[in-house]
N, C-alpha and C positions, 0 to 999 in steps of 0.2 A: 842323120837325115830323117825328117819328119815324112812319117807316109799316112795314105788318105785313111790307114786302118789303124793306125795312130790318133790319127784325127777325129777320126769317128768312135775310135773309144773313150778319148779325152770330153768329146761332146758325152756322149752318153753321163759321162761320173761326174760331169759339171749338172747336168740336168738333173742326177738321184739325189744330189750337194743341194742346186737349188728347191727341190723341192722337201728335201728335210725342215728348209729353213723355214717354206712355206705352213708347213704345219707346224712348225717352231711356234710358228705368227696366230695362228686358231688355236693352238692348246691355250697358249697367256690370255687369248680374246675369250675362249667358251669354256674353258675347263676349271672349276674353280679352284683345285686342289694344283694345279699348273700356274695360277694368275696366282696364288698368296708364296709363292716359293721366290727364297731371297740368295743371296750371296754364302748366307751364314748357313742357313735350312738346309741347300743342299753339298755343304763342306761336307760332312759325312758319308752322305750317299758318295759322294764323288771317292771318297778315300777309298770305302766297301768295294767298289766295282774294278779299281785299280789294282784291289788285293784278289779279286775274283777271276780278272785278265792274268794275275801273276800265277794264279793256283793251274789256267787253262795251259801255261806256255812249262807249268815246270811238268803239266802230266800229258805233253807233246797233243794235248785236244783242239786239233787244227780249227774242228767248225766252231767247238765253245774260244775260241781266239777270235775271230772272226764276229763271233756274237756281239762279245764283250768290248770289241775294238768301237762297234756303233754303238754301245750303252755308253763310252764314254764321249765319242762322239756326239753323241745326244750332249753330253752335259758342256760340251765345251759349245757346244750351238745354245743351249739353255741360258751360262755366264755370260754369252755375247750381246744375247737377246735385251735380258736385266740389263745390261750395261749399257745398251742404245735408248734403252726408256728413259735413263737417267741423263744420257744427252754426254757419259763419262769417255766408252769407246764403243765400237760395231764390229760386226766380225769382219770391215774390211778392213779396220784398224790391225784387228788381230792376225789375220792373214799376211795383210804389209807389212805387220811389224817382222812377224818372225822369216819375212823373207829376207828382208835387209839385214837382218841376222846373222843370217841362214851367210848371205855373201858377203858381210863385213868380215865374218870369221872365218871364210876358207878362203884367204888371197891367194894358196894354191891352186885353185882352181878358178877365181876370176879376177885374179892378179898375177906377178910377174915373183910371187915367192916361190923355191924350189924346198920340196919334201920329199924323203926317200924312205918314210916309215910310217907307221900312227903313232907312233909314239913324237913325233916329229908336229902331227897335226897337234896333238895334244898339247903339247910344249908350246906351240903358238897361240893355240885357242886358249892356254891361261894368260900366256903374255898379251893376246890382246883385252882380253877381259881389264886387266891391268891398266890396261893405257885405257881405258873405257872411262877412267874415275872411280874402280872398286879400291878400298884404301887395306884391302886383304884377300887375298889369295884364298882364302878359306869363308866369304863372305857370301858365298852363291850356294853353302851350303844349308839349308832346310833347318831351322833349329828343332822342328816336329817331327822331322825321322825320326824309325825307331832306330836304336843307340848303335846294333851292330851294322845298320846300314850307312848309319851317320861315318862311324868310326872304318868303312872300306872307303867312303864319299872324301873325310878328312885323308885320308893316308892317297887316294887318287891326286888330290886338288894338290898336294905338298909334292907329289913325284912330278907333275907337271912342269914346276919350276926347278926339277932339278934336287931335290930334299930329300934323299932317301936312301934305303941302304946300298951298298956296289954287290955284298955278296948273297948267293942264297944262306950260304950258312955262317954270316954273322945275323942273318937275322934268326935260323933255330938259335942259336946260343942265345939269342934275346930271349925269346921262350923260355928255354931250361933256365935262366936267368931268372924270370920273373915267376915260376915258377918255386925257385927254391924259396925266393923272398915271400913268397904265400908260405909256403908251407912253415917258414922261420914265424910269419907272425901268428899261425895257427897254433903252434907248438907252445909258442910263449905267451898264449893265451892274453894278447893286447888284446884293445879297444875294437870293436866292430867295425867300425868304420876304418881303422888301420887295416886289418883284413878285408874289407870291402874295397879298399884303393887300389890292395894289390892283387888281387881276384879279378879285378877289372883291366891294371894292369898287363895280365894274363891275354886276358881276351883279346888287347889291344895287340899286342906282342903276336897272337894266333892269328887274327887278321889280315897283321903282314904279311904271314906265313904264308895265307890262303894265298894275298893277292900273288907272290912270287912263284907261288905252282899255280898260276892262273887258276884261283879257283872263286869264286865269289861264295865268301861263308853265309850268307842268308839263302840262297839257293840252297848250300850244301845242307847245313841246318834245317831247314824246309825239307826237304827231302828227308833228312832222318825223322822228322815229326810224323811223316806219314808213313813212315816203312813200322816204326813204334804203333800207331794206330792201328796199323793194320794186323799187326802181330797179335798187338793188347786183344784187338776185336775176336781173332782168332780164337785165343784163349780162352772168353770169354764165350763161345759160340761152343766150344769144345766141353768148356764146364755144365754151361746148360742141357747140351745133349746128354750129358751123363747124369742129371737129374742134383748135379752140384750145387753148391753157392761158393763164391770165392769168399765171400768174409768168416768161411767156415774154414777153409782150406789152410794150408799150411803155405811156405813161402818155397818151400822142396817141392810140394805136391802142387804147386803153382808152373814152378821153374819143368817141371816135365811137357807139359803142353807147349811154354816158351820156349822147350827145344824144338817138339813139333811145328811149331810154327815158322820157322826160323830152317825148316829143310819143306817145306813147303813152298809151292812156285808164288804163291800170294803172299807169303811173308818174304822172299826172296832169299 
């Protein structure tokens, strides 16, 4: 049931909408650093702000979410802009396309398909992709992701249809699996690239792992990068107080502060 304070909220964030767009329209008209910006100029920016939303939601910073949610916004109203100058598409394009989307792919909810899981929606959302005219299952995946996001992306898209492992623990024994095959080619001292197939092997193999204890390994990753940072920093804040240099220091007389750090509430 739609009520009037419904209604009048919907108004309201249709009117902060239309008036983004509005100044969408005077930056490209008076701003010259706004009018010379193209498709390709702002590819980058837009990746940066993606990774700056990702850094906001893994350190729980509700308002810097919030922020970053309308810095991309901005850009998805910027690509829309560019695109109506060129006569290509407009954001109402962009708006209708992905609604039709949005209900081509849940016939669960505006058709007469029955689901009793997500795993269920998912299963359908590849299957219809599929009947869509993609000629692979693996074809919506980004070849410019990076590699460990690519390789949770590939191993999601193949469980969709059904391609994957039944248990948790045939997939560790993949692991320990790929595993020993590293350390075989380490030993016997092949080719780099031999070693480099199955080091990555490895990775691919851990991956699994993560997704089956629901884990997403870039997330998890992420987070050790910065629990490492902040250790490191400690360390290094610890060394200067004491009138130290670490390229003086030993790798023992290093490892002492990295235990402090490490029973510390900021190193966790």
């Amino acid at each position: 049931m739609i009520t009037f304070a419904k209604i009048k909220g919907m108004d309201s964030t249709l009117k902060a909408f239309e008036r983004l767009l509005q100044i969408m329209d005077d930056l490209r008209k008076g701003c010259p650093w706004d009018r010379e910006q193209t498709f390709e100029s702002l590819r980058h920016l837009t990746i940066e702000e993606t990774y700056e939303l990702s850094d906001a939601i893994l350190e729980g910073d509700l308002e810097g979410i919030r922020s970053e949610l309308g810095d991309l916004m901005l850009h998805i109203v910027f690509y829309s802009k560019i695109g109506s100058e060129t006569g290509s598409f407009s954001m109402q394009d962009v708006l209708e396309h992905i609604t039709q989307k949005l209900i081509k792919r849940h016939p669960h909810i505006y058709g007469d398909v029955k689901v009793s899981s997500a795993s269920d929606v998912k299963e359908n959302w590849e299957k219809i992709k599929l009947n869509e005219g993609r000629s692979s299952v693996l074809a919506g995946v980004p070849g410019s992701l990076p590699a460990l996001v690519k390789a949770y992306r590939i191993q999601e898209k193949a469980r969709g249809i059904g391609f994957d492992w039944e248990h948790i623990d045939q997939v560790w024994e993949k692991v320990l699996e790929e595993k020993e095959e590293l350390k075989a080619e380490i030993v016997a001292e092949t080719s780099r690239s031999r070693i480099e197939e199955e080091f990555g092997d490895l990775l691919f193999a851990l991956v699994n792992y993560a997704r089956f204890i629901r884990i997403n390994p870039e997330d998890a990753l992420e987070r050790s990068n910065k629990k490492f940072i902040r250790r490191f920093q400690y360390l290094e804040e610890q060394v200067r107080n004491q009138g130290k240099s670490l390229s003086a220091m030993s790798l023992a007389e290093m490892d002492v502060y990295w235990e402090q750090a490490k029973r510390t509430s900021t190193g966790e």
